[in-house]
Each structure stands twice: as structure tokens, then as C-alpha cells.
N, C-alpha and C positions, 0 to 999 in steps of 0.2 A: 710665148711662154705657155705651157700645157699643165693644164691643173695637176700632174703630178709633180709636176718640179716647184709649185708654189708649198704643196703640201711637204716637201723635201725640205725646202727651205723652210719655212716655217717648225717644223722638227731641227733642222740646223741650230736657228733662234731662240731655241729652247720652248716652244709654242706647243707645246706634248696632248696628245689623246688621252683623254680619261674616262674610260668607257662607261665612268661611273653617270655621266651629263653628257649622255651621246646625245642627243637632240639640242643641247644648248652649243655643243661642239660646233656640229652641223650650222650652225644659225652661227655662229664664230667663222668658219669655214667662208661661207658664201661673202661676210662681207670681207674675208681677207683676201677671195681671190679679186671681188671689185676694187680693194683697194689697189692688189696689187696690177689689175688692171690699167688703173690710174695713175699709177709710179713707172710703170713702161711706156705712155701715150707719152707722159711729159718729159720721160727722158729720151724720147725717141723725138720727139720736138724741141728741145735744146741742142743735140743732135744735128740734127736739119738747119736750125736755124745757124748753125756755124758754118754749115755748108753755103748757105744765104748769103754769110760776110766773106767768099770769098774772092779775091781778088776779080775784077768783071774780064780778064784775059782768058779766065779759064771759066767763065761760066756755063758753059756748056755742057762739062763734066759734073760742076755744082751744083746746078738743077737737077740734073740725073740724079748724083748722090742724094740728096733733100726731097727727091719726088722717091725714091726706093727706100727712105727711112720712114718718113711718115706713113707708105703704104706698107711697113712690115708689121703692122696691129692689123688687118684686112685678111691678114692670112688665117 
């Protein structure tokens, strides 16, 4: 996810710029792309971990899936 699609969303959310407390914005900003940093690790590891429960016939492709989700935060 690319800090402008956090600041998209967050304007979606209704989370608006108020140029009037730009510096407090700012400081608003930074911990809402860490948060949202931390709402894509965990859902990318829920994610994975589904791929973990699946059936052991096909684990070969399960791993693959679960080792290519977890590494899509890396990019």
C-alpha cells in the first residue's frame, strides 16, 4: 500500500486536511500510515495463515501461497 492510497483513504473516511493545524495533521498522518501499516501485516497474516490450514495434499502450493503473502509487506 503507497502513502497515497492511505491518504485516499483516509479522505474516503472522512479524515479531511485542515490547513488551518497542518503540523498537527502531519503528526496525525504519520501515525495513521503506521497504523495502517499494521492493519496490512495482520491481514496479510491471517491470510497466510489459511493458507497453513490447508488440506497437507496440496501443501506445496500452500506454502508458496503463505511464503508470497507474508512477503507482500517487503515490497
Amino acid at each position: 500500500m503507497e502513502h497515497d492510497d492511505i491518504i485516499r483513504m483516509a479522505d474516503d473516511a472522512g479524515l479531511t486536511y485542515d490547513a488551518v493545524y497542518t503540523d498537527l495533521w502531519r503528526g496525525h498522518m504519520c501515525n495513521l500510515i503506521r497504523f495502517a501499516a499494521l492493519v496490512a501485516a495482520a491481514e496479510r497474516e491471517e491470510c497466510a495463515a489459511l493458507c497453513d490450514g490447508i488440506d497437507r495434499r496440496y501443501i506445496n502450493q500452500a506454502d508458496k501461497c503463505a511464503v508470497a503473502i507474508r512477503t507482500k509487506g517487503d515490497e
